[in-house]
N, C-alpha and C positions, 0 to 999 in steps of 0.2 A: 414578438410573442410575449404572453405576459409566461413570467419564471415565480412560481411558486414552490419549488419542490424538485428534488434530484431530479426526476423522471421529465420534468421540462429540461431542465442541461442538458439530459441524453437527447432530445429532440432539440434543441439549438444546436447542440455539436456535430448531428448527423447530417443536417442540412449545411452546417460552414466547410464538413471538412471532406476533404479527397476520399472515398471509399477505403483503402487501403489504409488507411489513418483509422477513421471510427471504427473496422473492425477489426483491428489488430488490438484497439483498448475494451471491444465490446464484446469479444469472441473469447472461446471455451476451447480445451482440446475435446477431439473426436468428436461423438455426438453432444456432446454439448450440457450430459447429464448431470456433472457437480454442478454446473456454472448455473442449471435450474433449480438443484435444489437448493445451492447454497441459500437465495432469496425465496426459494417456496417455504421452505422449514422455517424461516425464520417469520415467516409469516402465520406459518401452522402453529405460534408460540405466543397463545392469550396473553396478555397483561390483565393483571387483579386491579379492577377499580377500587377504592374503598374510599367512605366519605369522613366528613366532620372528624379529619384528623390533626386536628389545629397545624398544616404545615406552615405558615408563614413564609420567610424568603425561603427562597431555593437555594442552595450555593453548587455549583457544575466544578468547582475547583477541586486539586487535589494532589498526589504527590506520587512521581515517581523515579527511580534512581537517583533520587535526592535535588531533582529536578518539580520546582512547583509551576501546574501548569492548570490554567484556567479553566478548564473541561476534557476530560479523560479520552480525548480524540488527537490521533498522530495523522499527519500525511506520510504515507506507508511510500515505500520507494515505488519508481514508475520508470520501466526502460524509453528512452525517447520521448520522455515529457517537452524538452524544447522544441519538440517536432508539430506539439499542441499551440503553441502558444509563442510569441516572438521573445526567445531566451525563457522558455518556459518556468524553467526549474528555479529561476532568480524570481519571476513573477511570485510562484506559489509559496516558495519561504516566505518571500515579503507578507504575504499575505496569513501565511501561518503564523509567522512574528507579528503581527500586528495583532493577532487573537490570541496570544500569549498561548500557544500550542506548538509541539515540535514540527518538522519537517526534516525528512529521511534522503536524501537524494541516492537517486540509483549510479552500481559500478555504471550502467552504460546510459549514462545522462549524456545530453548533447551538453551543459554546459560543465564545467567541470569543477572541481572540489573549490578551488581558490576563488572562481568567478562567482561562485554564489556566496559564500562564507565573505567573503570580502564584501560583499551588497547587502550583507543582512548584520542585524543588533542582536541577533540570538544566534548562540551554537546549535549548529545543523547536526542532526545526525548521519551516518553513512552506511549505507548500505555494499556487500563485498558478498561475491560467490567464490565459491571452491574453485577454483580454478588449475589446472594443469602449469600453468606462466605462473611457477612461486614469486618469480622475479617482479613481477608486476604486484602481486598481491603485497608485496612486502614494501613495493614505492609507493604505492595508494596508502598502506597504513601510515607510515612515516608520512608522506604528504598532507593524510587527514587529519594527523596529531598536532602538525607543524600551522594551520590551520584553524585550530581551536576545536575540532573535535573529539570531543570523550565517550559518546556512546556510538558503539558500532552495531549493527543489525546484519548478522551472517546468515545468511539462505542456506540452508541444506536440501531442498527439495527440488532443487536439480542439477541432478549428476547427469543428465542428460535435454533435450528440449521435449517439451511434448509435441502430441502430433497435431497440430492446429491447422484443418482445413480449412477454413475460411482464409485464412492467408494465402492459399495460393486461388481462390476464388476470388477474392480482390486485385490483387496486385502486388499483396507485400513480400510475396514471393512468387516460383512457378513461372510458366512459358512467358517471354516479351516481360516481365516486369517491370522494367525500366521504365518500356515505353508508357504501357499502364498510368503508371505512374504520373510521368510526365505531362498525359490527356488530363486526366484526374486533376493535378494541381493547375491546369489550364483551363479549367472547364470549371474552377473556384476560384472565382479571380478573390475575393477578401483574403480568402488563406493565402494562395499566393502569394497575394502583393505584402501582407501582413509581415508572414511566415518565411515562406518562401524565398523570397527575394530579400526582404530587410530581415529575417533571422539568422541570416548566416552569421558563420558559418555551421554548416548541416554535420557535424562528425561526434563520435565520442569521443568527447572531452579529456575524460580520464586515463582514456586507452591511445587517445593520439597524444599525452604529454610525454607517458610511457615508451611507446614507440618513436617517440619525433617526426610521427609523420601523420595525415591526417585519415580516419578511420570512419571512410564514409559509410551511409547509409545502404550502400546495393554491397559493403563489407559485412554489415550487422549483422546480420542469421549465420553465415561464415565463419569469423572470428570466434564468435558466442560456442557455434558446435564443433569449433575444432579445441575449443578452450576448458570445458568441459570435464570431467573428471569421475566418472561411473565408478571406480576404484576405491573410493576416498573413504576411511572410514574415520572413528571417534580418535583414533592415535591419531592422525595427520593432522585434526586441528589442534593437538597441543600444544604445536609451537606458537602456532595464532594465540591464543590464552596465556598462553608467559610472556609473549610480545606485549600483547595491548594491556595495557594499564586501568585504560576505563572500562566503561559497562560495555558488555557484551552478549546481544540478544539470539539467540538460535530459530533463525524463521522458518518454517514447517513442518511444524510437529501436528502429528494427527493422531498418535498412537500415545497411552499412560506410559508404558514401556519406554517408550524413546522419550518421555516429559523426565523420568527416573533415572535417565541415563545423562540428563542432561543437567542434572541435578550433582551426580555425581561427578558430571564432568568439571563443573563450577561454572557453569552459567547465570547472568545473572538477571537475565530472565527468558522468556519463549514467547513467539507469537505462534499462535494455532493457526495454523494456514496450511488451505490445499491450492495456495497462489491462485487464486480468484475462480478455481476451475480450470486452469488452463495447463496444467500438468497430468497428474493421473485421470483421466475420466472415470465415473462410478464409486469413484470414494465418496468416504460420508461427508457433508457437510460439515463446514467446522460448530455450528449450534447445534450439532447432536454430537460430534466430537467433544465439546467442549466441557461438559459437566466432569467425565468421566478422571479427564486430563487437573481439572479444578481438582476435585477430589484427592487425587494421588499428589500433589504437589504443590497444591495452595501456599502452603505455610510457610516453602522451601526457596522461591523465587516469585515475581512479579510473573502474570501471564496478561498476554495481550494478543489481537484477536483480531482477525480479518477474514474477508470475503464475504459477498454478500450486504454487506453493510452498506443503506441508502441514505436510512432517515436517523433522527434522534431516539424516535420509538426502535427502533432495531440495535439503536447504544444502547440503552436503557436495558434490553433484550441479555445483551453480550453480557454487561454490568452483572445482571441478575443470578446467569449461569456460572458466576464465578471469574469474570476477568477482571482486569485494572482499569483499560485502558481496551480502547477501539482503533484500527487504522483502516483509513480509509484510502481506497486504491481509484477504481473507476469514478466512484460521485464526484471527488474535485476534480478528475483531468477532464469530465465533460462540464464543468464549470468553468475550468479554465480554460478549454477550446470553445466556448461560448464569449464568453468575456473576459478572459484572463486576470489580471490580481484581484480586482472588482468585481470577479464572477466567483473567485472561489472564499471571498472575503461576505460571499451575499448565501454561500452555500454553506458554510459555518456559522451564520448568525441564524438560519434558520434551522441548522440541526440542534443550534443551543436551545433557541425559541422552542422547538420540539420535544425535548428534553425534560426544559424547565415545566412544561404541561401534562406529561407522560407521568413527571414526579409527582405534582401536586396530584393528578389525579389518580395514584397508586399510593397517596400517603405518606412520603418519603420527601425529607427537606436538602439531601448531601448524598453525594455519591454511597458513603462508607453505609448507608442505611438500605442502599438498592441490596436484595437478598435472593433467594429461589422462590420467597413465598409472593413476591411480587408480577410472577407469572405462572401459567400452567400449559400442557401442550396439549392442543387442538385434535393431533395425529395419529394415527397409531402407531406404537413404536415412541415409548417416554425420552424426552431428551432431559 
């Protein structure tokens, strides 16, 4: 099929892969209602054409934690990204490293901290949940240090799992899933043979170096909600903060209030995330959360931004409402379940391409010049 545009990946990845796979990365908690608004509202959000504004080059480059990076777009962490793609996680740094952009690898990566860092020319970022096993959270940091990792990306928007049905309507959880499963990866023979059979081995990485033992996929949902931590409040990450040396991001902020607290905490920056939809259902959108959260804490820290985010018209979008920086979750892992380092190296030259067009044709030649007057909203209800 020809691939123009995020929305073809999603349709190559849904044809390559096992049911149980595309919608574990394509599903929402409950009904499914942030996971539509996130990409409705940000549709509901004009961009300002304006002409004969002499732009000349475009430059998409620009700076953050003192990290300069080609275009203001992160690959946001991704649970069982190797599950996409044969050693997924090593594919898409490569491919994030090749565009001079970060890449975030998830606690529960099949491949694990060493195995990708060791493969790639550029320091990875890491992502870590709150976790109950201090003991583990405390090996992962020293091991990501040990590593070459300086920026860390801590989730706080789940102290528990959300309720994602679709996961037990496919397979990746709920009655027989095993077996599911196993029809599913046999009835794809590409993935399979690809994946499957030559990706091994199928575990998390991080959590089986921790445990010495291997931490398979029918463990995954298991481990994850018994590890979990509804308790946790802004005291218990202070040890994490006087531990880690380098930068460290607070992932799901949806509220000014908790942007303020994280301010005080000494963060050193936020990404506004309601985890792609797949956590609370009926929350706002992070592009009607987002101005608000700009507002109260712009000047204080770096803010950076996900869910919902397809195209380069949708960075351009985030940019506007006041963030730094973009990360993108779903668009590259169905790039990367479609064609792996060359599918998600084909899916960043076209959000650049998008981008660079969005700019000129809203007047603007650099990032730092994207503003609020660059866009207006469609909807009722101002974001």
């Amino acid at each position: 099929m020809i691939i123009s545009s995020s929305l073809d990946y999603r349709e190559a990845a849904r044809r390559r892969l096992p049911p149980f796979l595309f919608h574990y990365i394509d599903g929402g908690a409950n009904a499914e209602q942030t996971l539509r608004r996130n990409t409705e509202d940000l549709n509901n959000l004009a961009l300002c054409q304006r002409v004969l504004r002499s732009v000349g080059e475009i430059d998409l480059s620009t700076q953050i934690f003192g990290e300069n990076i080609d275009m203001p777009v992160v690959l946001g962490p991704v649970g069982l990204t190797g599950m996409y793609a044969r050693r997924g996680e090593v594919q898409a740094a490569h491919a994030a490293a090749g565009k001079g952009i970060p890449f975030t690898l998830s606690t529960v990566s099949v491949c694990s901290i060493e195995e990708v860092q060791n493969q790639v020319n550029r320091a990875i970022w890491f992502q870590l949940y709150v976790l109950k096993d201090r003991g583990f959270m405390k090996n992962v940091l020293e091991r990501a240090w040990a590593a070459g990792v300086r920026t860390l990306v801590f989730t706080v928007d789940m102290p528990v799992p959300g309720s994602r049905y679709r996961d037990a309507h496919s397979g990746m959880s709920g009655p027989n899933a095993s077996v599911r499963r196993l029809w599913q990866a046999i009835t794809h023979q590409r993935w399979a043979w690809s994946v499957g059979l030559f990706g091994r081995p199928h575990d998390l990485g991080n959590v089986s170096a921790y445990l010495k033992r291997k931490i398979k996929l029918e463990d995954y949902v298991g481990w994850l909600g018994n590890n979990f931590d509804p308790s946790i409040g802004w005291h218990d990450l202070q040890w994490i903060r006087d531990y880690w040396k380098g930068a460290m991001i607070l992932k799901g902020i949806l509220d000014p209030r908790d942007a303020r607290d994280a301010v005080k905490f000494g963060a050193n920056g936020i990404v506004v995330s309601n985890h792609g939809g797949r956590q609370l259902d009926g929350v706002l959108s992070t592009v009607r959360a987002l101005p608000a959260i700009a507002d109260a804490v712009k000047d204080e820290l770096t803010i950076l931004v996900d869910s919902g985010v397809r195209s380069g018209l949708d960075v351009v979008r985030m940019l506007a409402l006041g963030a730094d920086a973009v990360l993108l979750g779903r668009a590259y892992i169905y790039a990367l379940a479609a064609d792996g380092e060359q599918g998600v190296r084909h899916l960043l030259d076209i959000i650049a391409k998008e981008m660079q067009v969005a700019m000129t044709l809203t007047g603007v030649n650099s990032i730092s010049k994207i503003t609020r007057d660059s866009v207006v909203s469609l909807a009722p209800g101002s974001v």
